[in-house]
N, C-alpha and C positions, 0 to 999 in steps of 0.2 A: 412405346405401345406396340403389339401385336397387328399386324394387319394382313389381311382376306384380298379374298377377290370374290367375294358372297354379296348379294345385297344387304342381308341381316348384318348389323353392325358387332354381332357377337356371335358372329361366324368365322370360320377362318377356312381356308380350301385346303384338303392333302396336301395338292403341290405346296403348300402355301408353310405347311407342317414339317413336311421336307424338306423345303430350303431349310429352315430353323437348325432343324437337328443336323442336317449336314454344316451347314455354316457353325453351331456349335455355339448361338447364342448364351451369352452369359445370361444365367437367373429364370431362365424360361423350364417350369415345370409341366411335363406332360402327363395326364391323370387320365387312368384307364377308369370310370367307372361303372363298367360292366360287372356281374356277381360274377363271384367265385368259380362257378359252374361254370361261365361263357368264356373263362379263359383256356377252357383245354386246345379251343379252335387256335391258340397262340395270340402274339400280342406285339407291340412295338418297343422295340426297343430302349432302352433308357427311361419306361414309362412307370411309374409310383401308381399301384393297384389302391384304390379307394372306391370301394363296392357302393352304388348310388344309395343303397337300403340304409346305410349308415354316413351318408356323404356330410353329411348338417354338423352328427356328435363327432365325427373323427377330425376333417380338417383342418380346422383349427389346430389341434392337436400335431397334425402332422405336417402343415404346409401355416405354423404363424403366421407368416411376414404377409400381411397384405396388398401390399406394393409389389411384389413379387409379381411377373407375368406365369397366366396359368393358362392349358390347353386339355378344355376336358376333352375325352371320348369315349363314345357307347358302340355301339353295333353297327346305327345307322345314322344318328347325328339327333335322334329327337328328345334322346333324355337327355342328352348331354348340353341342350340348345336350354332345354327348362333349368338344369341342375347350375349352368351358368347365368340363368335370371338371377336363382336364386343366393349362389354367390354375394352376385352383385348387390342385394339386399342384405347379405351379410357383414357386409363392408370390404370386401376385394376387386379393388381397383381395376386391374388389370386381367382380366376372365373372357376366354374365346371357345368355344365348340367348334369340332373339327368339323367340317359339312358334309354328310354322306358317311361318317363312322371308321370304326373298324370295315365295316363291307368292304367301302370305299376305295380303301386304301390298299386291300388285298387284292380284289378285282384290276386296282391301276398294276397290279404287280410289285408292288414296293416290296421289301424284306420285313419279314415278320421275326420274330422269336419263337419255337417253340418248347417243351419241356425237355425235346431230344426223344421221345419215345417216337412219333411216328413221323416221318418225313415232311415237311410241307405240303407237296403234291398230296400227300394224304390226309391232311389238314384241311387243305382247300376242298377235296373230293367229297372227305365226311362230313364239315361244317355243320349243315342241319342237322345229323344225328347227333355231333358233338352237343349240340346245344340242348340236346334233349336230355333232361334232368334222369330219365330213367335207362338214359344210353350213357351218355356223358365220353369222357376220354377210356375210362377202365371198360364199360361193355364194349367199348369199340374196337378195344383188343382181344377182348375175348372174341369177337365176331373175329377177326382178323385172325385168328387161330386157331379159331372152328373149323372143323371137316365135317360136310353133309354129302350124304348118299341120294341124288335123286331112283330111284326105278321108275323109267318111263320117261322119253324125252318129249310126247306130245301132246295134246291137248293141255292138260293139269301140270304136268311136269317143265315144258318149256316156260311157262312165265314163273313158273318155280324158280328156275337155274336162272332166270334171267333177272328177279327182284334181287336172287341171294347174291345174286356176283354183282351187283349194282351196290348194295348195301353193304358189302365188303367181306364175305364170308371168305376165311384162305384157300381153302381148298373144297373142291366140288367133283365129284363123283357121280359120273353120269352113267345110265345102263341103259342100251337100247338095242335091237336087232334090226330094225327096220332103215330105210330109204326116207327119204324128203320126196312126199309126191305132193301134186299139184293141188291135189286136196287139203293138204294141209294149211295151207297157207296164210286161211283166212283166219285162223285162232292157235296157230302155233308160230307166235312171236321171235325162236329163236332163227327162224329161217327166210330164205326169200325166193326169189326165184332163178336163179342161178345155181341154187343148191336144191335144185329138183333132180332126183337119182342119186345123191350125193350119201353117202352114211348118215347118219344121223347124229350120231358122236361127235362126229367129225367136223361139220357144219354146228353145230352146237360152239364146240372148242372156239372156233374162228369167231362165232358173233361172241362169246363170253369175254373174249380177248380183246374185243374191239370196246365193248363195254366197258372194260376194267382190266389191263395188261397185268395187274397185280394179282388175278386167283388162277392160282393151279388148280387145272383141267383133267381128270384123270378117267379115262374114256372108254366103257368094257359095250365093244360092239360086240354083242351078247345078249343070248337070254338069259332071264335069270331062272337060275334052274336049281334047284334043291340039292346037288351036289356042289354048285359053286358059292350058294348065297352068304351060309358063313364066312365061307374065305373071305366073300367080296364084303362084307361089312365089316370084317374083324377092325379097319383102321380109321373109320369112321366116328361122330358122337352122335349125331342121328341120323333117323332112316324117314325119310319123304317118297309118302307110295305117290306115284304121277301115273302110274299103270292105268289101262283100261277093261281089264278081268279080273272077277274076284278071286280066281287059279294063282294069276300072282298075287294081289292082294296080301292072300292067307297065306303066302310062301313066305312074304314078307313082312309079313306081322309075327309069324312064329322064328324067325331068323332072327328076328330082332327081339322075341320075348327069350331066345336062349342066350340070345349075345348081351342084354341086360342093359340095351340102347332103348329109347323111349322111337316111340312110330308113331310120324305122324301122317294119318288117313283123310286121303280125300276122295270123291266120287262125285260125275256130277254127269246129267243125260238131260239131254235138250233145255230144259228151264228149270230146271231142279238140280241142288246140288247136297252134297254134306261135307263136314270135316270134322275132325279129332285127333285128339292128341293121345295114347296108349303109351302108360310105361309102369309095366308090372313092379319093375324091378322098386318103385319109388311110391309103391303102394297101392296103384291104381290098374284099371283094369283091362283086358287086352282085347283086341277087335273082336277074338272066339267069345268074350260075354257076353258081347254087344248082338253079334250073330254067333254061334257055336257052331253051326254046318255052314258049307259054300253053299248058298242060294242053288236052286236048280237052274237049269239055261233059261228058259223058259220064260223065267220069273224074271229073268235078273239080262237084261239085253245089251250088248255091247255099247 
């Protein structure tokens, strides 16, 4: 028989999982039954994938011998605790849930398996997106591979570079001229106070890096100006306006409707905000539709 250190009698601890498979137990089968999808986060080792949506019609099939000691697990231990009730009404003897899951086991730090595409640490990092049916392992590389242009490191644009490098975008292209003043501080996330008078770039780089060592920083203390903006977007796949004039704005919506990158537009003053996404190139229509002249000053306030 299988044994815990859980109160549930059909519990079993990691550590408990881990002696097993390191000692090499004869006849003891480990059974991942998490779906499909939740395996991109990786998995343990020596473990037979049996998805719980079909747990009832396959095992039989795949694991006969009744007698046979068996170690489900899920995510967190709670399918896994019901799918071995139900086992046990099955007629399998011998049936334990791991306590605390996959999570569990990764958090203690144990060795995981992955498919070899992205490292562990990377695994561990994007977990919740991995597990998101519409991110999954494949968009996670595309993010991972993605290069976005912010214009504009403050207000809009700081917690811009700061979701995208959190989220795993590879490379991030930051534009700004200005200094870290003391003003900013209270809603421009990328900085603190030590980085008052500091570039903006620059301080930028350092917190992105602290966030996520893994995205290239690529820093134009700069403004953006209508003779570099092509240049400066040529190696990018999108352009995120963070600016706070509609001067650049338009600079950068038309940079981006020649380079055939989509732009995406934000703007937002005291308790009002907006945003959109422009990309002529893919059918749709570009910020001059939306407005066709720069707003006069007047109208339109910093």
């Amino acid at each position: 028989m299988l044994n815990g250190n859980t109160e549930d009698p059909l519990e079993i601890s990691i550590h408990g999982v881990r002696s097993l498979l390191k000692e090499k137990t004869a006849g003891v089968h480990l059974v991942d039954i998490r779906e499909h999808e939740e395996l991109a986060v990786g998995f343990i080792d020596t473990s037979v994938s049996i998805p719980n949506s079909a747990l009832r019609e396959t095992v039989q099939h795949v694991l006969p011998d009744k007698n046979a000691p068996l170690i489900l697990y899920c995510a967190s231990g709670a399918r896994s605790l019901r799918a071995a009730t139900a086992l046990k009404g099955m007629g399998y003897q011998d049936v334990r849930s791991m306590a605390g899951g996959f999570n569990a086991w990764v958090e203690a730090g144990f060795d995981i398996k992955t498919k070899g595409v992205m490292t562990t640490d990377q695994i561990k990092r994007y977990s919740r997106q991995l597990l998101m049916p519409e991110i999954g392992e494949q968009g996670q590389l595309r993010l991972l591979r993605s290069r976005v242009l912010v214009v504009g490191a403050g207000g809009l644009g700081s917690p811009v570079a700061f979701y995208l490098a959190a989220a795993g975008v590879g490379t991030l292209g930051i534009v700004d001229f200005d200094r870290v003043d003391l003003s900013n501080l209270h809603r421009q996330i990328l900085y603190d106070t030590k980085d008052v008078g500091q570039p903006k770039t620059a301080s930028a780089r350092r917190t992105i890096h602290r966030i996520n060592p893994d995205i290239s920083v690529i820093a134009y203390q700069e403004r953006f100006t209508a003779d570099r903006a092509l240049e400066i977007i040529a190696p990018y796949d999108i352009v995120v306006d963070g600016s706070d004039n509609f001067g650049t704005k338009f600079l950068a919506n038309d940079a981006a409707f020649f380079a055939g990158k989509p732009f995406v537009f934000g703007g937002a003053i005291r308790f009002e905000g907006q945003a959109s996404v422009f990309f002529p190139k893919a059918g749709g229509p570009c910020l001059r539709c939306m407005m066709p002249e720069i707003p006069a000053p007047e109208t339109a306030p910093s």
